[in-house]
C-alpha atoms as one frame of an Amber mdcrd trajectory, in Angstrom:
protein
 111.897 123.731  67.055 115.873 123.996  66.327 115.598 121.298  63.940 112.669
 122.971  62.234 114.167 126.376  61.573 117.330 124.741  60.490 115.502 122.552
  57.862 113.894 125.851  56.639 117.315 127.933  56.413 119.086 125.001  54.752
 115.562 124.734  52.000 115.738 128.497  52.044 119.182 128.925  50.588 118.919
 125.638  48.189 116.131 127.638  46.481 118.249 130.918  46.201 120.607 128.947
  44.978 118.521 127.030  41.876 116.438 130.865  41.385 120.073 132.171  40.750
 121.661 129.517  38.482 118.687 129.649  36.367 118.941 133.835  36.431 122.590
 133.774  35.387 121.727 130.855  32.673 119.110 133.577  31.211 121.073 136.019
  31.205 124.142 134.617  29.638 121.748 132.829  26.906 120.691 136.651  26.289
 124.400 137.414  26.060 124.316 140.216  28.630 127.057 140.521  31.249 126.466
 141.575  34.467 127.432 144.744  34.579 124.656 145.569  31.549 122.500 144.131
  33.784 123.318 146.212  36.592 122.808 149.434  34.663 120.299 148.359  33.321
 118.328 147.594  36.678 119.896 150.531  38.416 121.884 148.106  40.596 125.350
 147.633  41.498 126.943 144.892  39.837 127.881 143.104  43.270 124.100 142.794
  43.700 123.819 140.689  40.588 126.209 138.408  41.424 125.189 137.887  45.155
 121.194 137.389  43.355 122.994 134.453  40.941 125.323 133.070  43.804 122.306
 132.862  45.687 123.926 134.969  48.535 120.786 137.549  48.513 117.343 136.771
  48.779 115.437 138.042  45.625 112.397 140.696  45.789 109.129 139.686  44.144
 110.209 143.399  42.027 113.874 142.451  41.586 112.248 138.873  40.014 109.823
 141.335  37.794 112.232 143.537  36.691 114.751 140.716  35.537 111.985 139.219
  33.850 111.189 142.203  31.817 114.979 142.846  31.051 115.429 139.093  29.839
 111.535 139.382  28.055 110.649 136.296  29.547 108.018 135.280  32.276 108.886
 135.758  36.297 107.790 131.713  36.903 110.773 130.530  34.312 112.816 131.537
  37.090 111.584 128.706  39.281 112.191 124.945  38.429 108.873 122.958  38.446
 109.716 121.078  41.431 109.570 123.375  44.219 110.808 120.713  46.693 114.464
 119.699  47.056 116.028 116.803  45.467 116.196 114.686  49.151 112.894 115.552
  49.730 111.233 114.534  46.619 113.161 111.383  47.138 111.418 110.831  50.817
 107.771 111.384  49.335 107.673 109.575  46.111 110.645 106.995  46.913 114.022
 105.500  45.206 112.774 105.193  41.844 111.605 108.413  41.736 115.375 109.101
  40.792 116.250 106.517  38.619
């Protein structure tokens, strides 16, 4: 059981992680800073970064609203893998990253 909930921390945070790179990548291809995103949103600005750092778990409504600031669609927020790199690797084997 240990193992299990360790596994799902460790997927948990590599997905914050990839949500928020691709957040801050929108936003700086919008050429916002942010602190215009913050006032924006209502939010402090420490809140933004922790979102892109992927220190803070994201709200469905936080995704929404970000979407509508950046006028783009709440999924290009999400790679189109939803599994890890290691793990794609165990399913569909070596060559799979080659």
């Amino acid at each position: 059981m240990a193992e299990r909930v360790t596994a799902d921390v460790g997927v948990t945070m590599h997905w914050r992680c990839r949500v928020g790179r691709t957040i801050a990548m929108t936003r700086k291809s919008r050429k916002m800073t942010q602190g215009k995103v913050a006032r924006y949103l209502g939010w402090a600005r420490t809140t933004v970064v922790a979102i892109e750092n992927g220190n803070q778990a994201t709200t469905l409504d936080q995704l929404v609203r970000l979407a509508i600031l950046f006028r783009c669609c709440v999924s290009s927020f999400f790679p189109s893998s939803f599994l890890p790199p290691d793990d794609v690797a165990k399913i569909e084997g070596p060559s799979r990253l080659l």
